[in-house]
N, C-alpha and C positions, 0 to 999 in steps of 0.2 A: 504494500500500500504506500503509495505517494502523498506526505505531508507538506503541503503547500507552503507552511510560515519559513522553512527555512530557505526556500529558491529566492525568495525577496531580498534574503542576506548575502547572499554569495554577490561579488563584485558580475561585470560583465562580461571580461575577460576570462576567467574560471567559466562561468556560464560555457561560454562560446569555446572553448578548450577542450570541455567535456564531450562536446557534443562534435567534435573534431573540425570546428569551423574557421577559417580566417575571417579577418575585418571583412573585405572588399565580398566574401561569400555572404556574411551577414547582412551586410549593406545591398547587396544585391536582391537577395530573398525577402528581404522590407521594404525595398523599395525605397530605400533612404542613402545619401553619401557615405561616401565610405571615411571620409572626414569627421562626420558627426559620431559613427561609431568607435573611429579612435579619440573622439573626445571623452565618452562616457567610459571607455573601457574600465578603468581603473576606481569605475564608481561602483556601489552597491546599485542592485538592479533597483530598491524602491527609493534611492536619490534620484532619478536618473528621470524627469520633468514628462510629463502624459502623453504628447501626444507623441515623441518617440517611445516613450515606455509602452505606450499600446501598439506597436508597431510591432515590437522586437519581440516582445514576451511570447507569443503563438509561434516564432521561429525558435525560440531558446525552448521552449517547451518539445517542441514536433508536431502542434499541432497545424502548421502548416501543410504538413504533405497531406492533408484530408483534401483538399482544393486540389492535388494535383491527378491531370485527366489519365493519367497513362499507371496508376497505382491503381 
């Protein structure tokens, strides 16, 4: 079972590590610069200001690949 309070805590970059991603992957898959995700990296994901935090958290999760047509 997956316990939600702690993903909030872990920085960006651990996030995106786990999950075997680079910046420019991430930024890709949100649909956001790859600039803006090396800015946050090094923040805790619930620093990290709304409407990027709602961008990024369904890619840091996986629940992104439910939208992809070929899965």
């Amino acid at each position: 079972m997956f316990f939600p309070w702690g993903f909030h805590n872990k920085t960006v970059k651990h996030l995106r590590k786990n999950i075997g991603m680079t910046a420019k992957e991430l930024a890709e898959r949100a649909h956001v610069a790859a600039s803006q995700i090396l800015k946050v990296d090094d923040m805790k994901l619930k620093e990290v200001r709304e409407p990027l935090r709602s961008k990024i958290t369904p890619v840091l999760k996986g629940n992104d690949t439910d939208k992809m047509p070929w899965l």
